[in-house]
Structures are given as structure tokens and as C-alpha cells.
N, C-alpha and C positions, 0 to 999 in steps of 0.2 A: 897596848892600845895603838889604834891606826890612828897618830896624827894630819894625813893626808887633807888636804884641802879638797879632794873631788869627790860626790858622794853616786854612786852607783845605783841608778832605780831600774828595776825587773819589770816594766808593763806587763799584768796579767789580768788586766779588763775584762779581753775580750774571753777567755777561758771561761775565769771566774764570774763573771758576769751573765753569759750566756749561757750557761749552764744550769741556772737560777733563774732563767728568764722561761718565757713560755715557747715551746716548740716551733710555733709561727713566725717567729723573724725569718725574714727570710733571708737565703743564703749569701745573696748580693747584698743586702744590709751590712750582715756580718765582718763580707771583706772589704767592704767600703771604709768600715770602720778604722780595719786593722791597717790596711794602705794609707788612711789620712795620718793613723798613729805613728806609721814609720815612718814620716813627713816631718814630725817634732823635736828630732833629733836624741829618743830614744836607741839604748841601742841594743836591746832585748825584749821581743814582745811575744808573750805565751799566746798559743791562738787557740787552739781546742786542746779537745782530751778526749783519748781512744779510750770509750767506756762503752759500758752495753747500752743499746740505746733503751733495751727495753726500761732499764735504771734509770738514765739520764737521756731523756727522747729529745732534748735540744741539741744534743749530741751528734745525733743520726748523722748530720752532715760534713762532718770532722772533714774526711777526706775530699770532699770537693770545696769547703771552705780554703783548705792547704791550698789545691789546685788553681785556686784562682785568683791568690795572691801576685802581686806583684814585688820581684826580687829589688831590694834596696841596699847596695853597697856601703858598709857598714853599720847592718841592721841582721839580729838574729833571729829568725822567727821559731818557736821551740812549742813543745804540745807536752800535755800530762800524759803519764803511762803508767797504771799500778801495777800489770804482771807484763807476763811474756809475748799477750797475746796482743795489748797494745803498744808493745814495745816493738813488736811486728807490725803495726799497722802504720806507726810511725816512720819507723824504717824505709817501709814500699813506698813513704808517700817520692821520698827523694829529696824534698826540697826543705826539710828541717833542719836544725842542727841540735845533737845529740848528744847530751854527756851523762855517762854513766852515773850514780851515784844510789847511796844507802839507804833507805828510809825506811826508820821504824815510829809504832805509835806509842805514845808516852801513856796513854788510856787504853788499858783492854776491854771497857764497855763500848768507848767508841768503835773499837777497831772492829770489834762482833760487828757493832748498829753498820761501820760504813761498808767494812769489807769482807763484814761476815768471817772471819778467822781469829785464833787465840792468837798472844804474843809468841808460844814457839810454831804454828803455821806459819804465822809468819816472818820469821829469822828464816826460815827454811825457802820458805819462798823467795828472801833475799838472796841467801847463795845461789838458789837456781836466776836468778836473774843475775849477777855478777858472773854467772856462766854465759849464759845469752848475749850481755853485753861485748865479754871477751869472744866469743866467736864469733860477735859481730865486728869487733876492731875497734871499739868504741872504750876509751877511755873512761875510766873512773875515779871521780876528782870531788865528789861532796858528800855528805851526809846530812842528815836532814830526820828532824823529830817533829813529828806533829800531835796537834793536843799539848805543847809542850807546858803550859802552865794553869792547864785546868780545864775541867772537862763539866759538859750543861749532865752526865749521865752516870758521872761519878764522883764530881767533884774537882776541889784542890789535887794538885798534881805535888806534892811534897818534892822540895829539890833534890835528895836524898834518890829518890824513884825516878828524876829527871837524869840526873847524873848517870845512876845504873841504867838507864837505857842509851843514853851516850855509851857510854864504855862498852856496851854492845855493840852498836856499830863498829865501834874499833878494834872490837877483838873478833870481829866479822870480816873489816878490811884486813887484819893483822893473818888471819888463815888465809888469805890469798895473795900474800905480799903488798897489798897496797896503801899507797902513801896519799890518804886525803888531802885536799888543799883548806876547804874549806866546811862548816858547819853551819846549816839552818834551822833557824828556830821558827816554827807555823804556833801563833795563838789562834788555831781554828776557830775555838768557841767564844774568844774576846773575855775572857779571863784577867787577862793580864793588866798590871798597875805598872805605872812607872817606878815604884820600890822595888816588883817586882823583879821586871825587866833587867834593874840596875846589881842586882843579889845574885838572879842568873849567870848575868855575863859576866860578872867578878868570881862566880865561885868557877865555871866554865872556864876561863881564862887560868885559872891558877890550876888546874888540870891541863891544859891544855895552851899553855901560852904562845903558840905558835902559829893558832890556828885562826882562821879567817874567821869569822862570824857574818851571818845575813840573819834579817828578823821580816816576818810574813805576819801582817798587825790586820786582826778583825775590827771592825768599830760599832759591833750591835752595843755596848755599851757607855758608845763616844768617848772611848779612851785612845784609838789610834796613833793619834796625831800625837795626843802626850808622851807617850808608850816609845813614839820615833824619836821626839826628843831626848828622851831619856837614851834611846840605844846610840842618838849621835854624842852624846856628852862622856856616855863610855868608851867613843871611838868605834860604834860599829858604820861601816862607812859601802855598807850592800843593802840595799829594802827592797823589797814588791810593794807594788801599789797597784792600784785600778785608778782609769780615768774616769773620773765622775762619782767614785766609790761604787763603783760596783762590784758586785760580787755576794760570797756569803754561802758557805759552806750547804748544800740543798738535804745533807742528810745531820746538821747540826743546827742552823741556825732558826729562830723563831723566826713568824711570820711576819711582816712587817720590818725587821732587823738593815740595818744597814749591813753596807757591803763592806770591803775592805780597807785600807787607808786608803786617800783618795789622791792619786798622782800628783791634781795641779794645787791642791792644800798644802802640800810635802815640799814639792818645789818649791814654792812660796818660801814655805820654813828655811828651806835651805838657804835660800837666796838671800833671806833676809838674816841667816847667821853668819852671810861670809861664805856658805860652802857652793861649788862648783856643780853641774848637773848634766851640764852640757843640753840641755832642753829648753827650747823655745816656748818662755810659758806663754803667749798671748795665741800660739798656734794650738796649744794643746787647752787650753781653754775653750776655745773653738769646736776642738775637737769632742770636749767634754758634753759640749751643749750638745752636737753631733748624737752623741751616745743615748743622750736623754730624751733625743725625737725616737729614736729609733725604737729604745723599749717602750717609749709610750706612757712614762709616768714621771714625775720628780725623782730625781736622784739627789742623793747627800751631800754630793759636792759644796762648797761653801764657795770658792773663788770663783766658779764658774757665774755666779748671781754678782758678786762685790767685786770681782776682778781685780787686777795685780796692783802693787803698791807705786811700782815703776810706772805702770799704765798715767797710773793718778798724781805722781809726782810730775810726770811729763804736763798733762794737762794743766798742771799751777803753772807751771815754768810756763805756758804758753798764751796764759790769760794775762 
């Protein structure tokens, strides 16, 4: 288990978020967003995802949303890539930063429904990108299962079938000599329980006891925030979140559905267990509201309405 006091959150808002949103935001929205977000004292923010637009039409503007970022010294701006070709588009932009890693789906209905491919397409696809990546220079340091604990298209994810798709990645990394650091868990469909969660990363761990853990929490069934709790009481000390809870998988989630955990909800948690963040929440609350003009509807966000505990303790202290 990670004892550490500092807990590590992944900004992926603006990816997840906008990719779910409608294709009319427009592009100066986008990086206005992500510029106020590197402001918070985050220090990894996903910004798009080189997909087809025809698939995902919010998309279209991946590479001039890149372009118009503003670079922030120690702030990583990073983008999704599922094959070669957006691993390429990533690449040209110049200005991301890149790390290699393995990802396979723990659902082979989703994986048809998201990426159109069976589970050995797609192992196969993985060495051909683990080739790509090495002839790019580009180191490979994670793994990463998504669907991992339940799927809207096939059900429970038995750990059993979780596991065995772990141990593929590693006998994926192991044909190419490579030494992962760490392992991500994606509950794309919001499956997951805090028992869950807690069964996972215990049975994970005793395979695996060396290995990092990060957890990527949906909340269409307002479990998220529980779900973190539970991952920080077994020591996992890396999350994704979205500001304002945005997000939500465009080829899993119901209509209506919330997004993903929500940054400044997390923060909170954190803050209020003792653990470290290194984020300005009353900035990133700010920010959150930010998010909520932009798409033009209520978001999930909860702090962003009742704001920080700090905020309101300051206020007694001043009356």
C-alpha cells in the first residue's frame, strides 16, 4: 500500500467532457478552459483525443485546440490515442507529452460496440503500437484495463476475467522486455462499488505487489466519490477526475448520466482526510463554474454550488 500523504489527480475534463458535449463549442471555449485549468495547480490535464471525427465530431478540433494552448511550467498537457494513427497525430502536434502504455478492454461486447475489434485484434494492435511507440523514442511505463469492473452490454466483469486480462498486459510487456511502473483501472460504465473497488485492488496487489495503481471512477450511478474513498483507504494515491463532473463515455453512457468524478468534489475529500493535492480549490471551483457556462447546462458538480469547507470556516472565523 502507498502510505504517502500526497494524492495525485489526472485532469481529464476537458477530453472527457468535450467529447460528450455537442460539436459547437467552440474552439477558444475549449482552450480557455484548459489554460484556466493549468492555473489550479494541477499538474496533468488531458485535453482531446485524436479520434475520427466522423465518430466523435467534437473532436474535429483536437489539433488546433493543442495549438492554442498556452505552455505552463510544471503542467503536462496529454491527449487520448487508441491506434497508430492517433498516436501519429499526437505526435505532429509537438507540444504534448507522451507516454507509452498498454491498454486492453476487460469487455469484449464493449470493445466490438467502442472500437469495433475482438480481444485478439486487439492484443495485436497493442504490439503494433508498443512498436510505434518504440520507434518513436517514447517510453512505455503503464498499463491500463478498461471496463474493468462491469460492463452496461455484458454485464459483471468477474475478477477472475479481470485478472486474466491483467496478466496479458504483462505477458504483452514481458515479449518486449518491458518493465511497467504502473496499472490503471477505468470503471467506464460506473459499475463499480466501494467492495468492489476494495476486492480489486487487494486481489491486484497480491499479484502484483509492486505495482502502482490509478483508478478512472464514472459516476452515472453516483458511486464515484465513494468508489475514491475506498481506493484512497487502500492506498491508491493516482485518480482522474473531471472539473465539474464532466464527462461520460459517448459510446457507453445513458443519456442524461453524469460524468466522471468530479475534481473539486475529490479535492475536497482529500483535503478534508489530511491528504495533499497540491490544488487551489477555490480557483478550481471557479473554474468548475467556468466549465458549466461553456457547455450551456448544470453539471454534477456538488462544490462548485456549496463551495469549500475552508471557504466557510474562514467566514465564521470573520463574523
Amino acid at each position: 500500500m502507498d502510505n504517502s500523504n500526497f494524492v495525485t489527480i489526472n485532469e481529464e475534463g476537458p477530453r472527457e467532457g468535450f467529447q460528450i458535449e455537442s460539436a459547437s463549442i467552440p474552439t477558444s471555449d475549449k482552450i480557455a478552459l484548459i489554460d484556466a485549468l493549468s492555473l489550479t495547480g494541477l499538474r496533468e490535464i488531458q485535453t482531446v483525443s485524436f479520434v475520427s471525427p466522423k465518430r466523435v465530431p467534437s473532436m474535429a478540433d483536437a489539433e488546433d485546440v493543442v495549438a492554442g494552448l498556452t505552455p505552463r511550467e510544471g503542467v503536462a498537457f496529454t491527449g487520448l490515442y487508441l491506434n497508430e494513427q492517433g498516436l501519429r497525430r499526437a505526435i505532429a502536434t509537438g507540444r504534448l507529452h507522451i507516454e507509452g502504455g498498454i491498454s486492453l478492454c476487460a469487455s469484449p461486447a464493449f470493445l466490438q460496440r467502442n472500437q469495433n475489434a475482438t480481444p485478439e485484434q486487439q492484443r495485436s494492435s497493442r504490439r503494433q503500437m508498443i512498436s510505434a511507440f518504440q520507434e518513436a523514442g517514447i517510453d512505455i511505463t503503464y498499463g491500463s484495463v478498461s471496463a474493468a469492473f462491469g460492463c452496461n452490454f455484458q454485464g459483471d466483469i468477474p475478477l477472475d476475467h479481470l485478472l486474466s486480462t491483467v496478466a496479458d498486459i504483462f505477458a504483452i510487456a514481458e515479449e518486449f522486455g518491458l518493465h511497467l511502473k504502473s496499472l490503471g483501472f477505468s470503471d467506464t460504465m460506473a459499475w463499480a462499488t466501494p467492495l468492489q473497488i476494495k476486492r480489486t485492488i487487494g486481489a491486484v496487489r497480491e499479484c502484483y505487489p509492486d505495482i502502482e495503481i490509478s483508478l478512472h471512477l464514472h459516476d452515472t450511478r453516483g458511486m464515484a466519490i465513494a468508489n475514491a474513498y475506498a481506493g484512497l483507504e487502500m492506498g491508491v494515491r493516482t485518480f482522474d477526475a473531471s472539473v465539474g463532473g464532466l464527462g461520460g463515455c459517448p459510446f457507453a453512457a445513458h443519456k442524461g448520466a453524469a460524468g466522471n468524478l468530479c475534481t473539486e468534489d475529490f479535492v475536497l475529500l482529500c483535503e478534508e482526510m489530511g491528504f495533499e493535492t497540491g490544488i487551489d480549490l477555490e480557483r478550481l471551483i471557479e473554474t468548475a463554474r467556468m466549465a458549466e457556462r461553456i457547455v450551456g447546462h448544470p453539471l454534477p458538480g456538488a462544490v462548485m454550488r456549496g463551495g469549500s469547507l475552508a471557504s466557510l470556516r474562514k467566514a465564521k472565523l470573520a463574523a
